[in-house]
matplotlib code that plots the C-alpha trace (Angstrom):
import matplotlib.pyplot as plt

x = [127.9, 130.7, 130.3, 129.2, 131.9, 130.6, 131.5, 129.3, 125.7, 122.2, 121.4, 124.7, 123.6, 119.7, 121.1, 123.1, 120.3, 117.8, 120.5, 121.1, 117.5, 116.4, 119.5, 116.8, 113.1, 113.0, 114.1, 111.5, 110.9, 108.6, 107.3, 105.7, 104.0, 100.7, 100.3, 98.9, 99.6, 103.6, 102.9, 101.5, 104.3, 106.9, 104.8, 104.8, 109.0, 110.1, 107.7, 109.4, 112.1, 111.8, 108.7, 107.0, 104.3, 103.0, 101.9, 99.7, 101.3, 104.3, 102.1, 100.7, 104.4, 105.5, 103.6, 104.0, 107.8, 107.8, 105.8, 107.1, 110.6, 112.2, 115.3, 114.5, 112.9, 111.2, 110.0, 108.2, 110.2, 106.8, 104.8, 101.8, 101.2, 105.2, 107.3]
y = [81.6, 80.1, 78.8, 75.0, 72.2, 69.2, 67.3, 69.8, 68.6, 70.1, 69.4, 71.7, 74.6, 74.1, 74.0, 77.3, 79.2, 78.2, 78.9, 82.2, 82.8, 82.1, 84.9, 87.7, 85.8, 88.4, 91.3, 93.8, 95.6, 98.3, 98.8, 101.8, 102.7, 104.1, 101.2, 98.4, 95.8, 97.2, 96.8, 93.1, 92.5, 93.3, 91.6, 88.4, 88.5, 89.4, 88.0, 84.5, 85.4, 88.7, 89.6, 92.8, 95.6, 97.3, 100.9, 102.9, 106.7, 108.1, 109.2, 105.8, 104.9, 107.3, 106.4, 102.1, 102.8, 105.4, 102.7, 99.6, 99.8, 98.8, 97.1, 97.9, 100.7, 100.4, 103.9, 105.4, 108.5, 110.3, 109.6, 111.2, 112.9, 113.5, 113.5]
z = [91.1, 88.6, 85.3, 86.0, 84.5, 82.7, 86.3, 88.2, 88.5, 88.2, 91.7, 92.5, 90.6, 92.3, 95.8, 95.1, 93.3, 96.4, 99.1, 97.3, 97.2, 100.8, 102.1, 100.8, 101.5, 104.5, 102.3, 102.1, 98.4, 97.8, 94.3, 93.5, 90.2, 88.9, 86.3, 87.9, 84.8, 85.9, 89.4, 88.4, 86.3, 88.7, 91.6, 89.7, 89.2, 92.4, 94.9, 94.3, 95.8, 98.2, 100.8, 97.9, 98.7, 95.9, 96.1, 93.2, 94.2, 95.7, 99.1, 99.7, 99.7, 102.0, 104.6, 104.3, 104.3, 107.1, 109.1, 107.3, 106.1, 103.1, 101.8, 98.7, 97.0, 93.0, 91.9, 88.8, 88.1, 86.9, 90.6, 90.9, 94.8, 95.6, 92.8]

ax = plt.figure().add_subplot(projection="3d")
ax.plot(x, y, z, "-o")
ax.set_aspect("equal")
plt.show()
């Protein structure tokens, strides 16, 4: 995205921000924490714009990838069962 010039429109900057958005709908993004007020947080931010599963411990995870996939991968460093 560029810097918008006083010609450029709001509806331009819209349209580019939603077409950027709907490339990674279908993108898959794990988040994985033991804090469910972080796993809420993060939930709330990124399920607008990617397809997110939330996981409470690093074993839960495991297995939903394994099975599942994932594009992306958000981890706790300190994960209780695997870290």
């Amino acid at each position: 995205m560029q810097w918008t010039s006083k010609e450029s429109s709001m509806e331009q900057v819209v349209k580019q921000t939603t077409t950027t958005a709907n490339k990674f709908q279908h993108s898959k993004v794990i988040v994985i924490d033991d804090n469910a007020d972080i796993r809420k947080y993060i939930h709330s931010i990124l399920s607008p714009l990617f397809q997110v599963h939330l996981c409470c411990d690093g074993e839960e995870a495991y297995h939903y990838i394994t099975t599942n996939g994932a594009d992306l991968i958000l981890s706790d460093v300190m994960m209780p069962k695997l870290s």
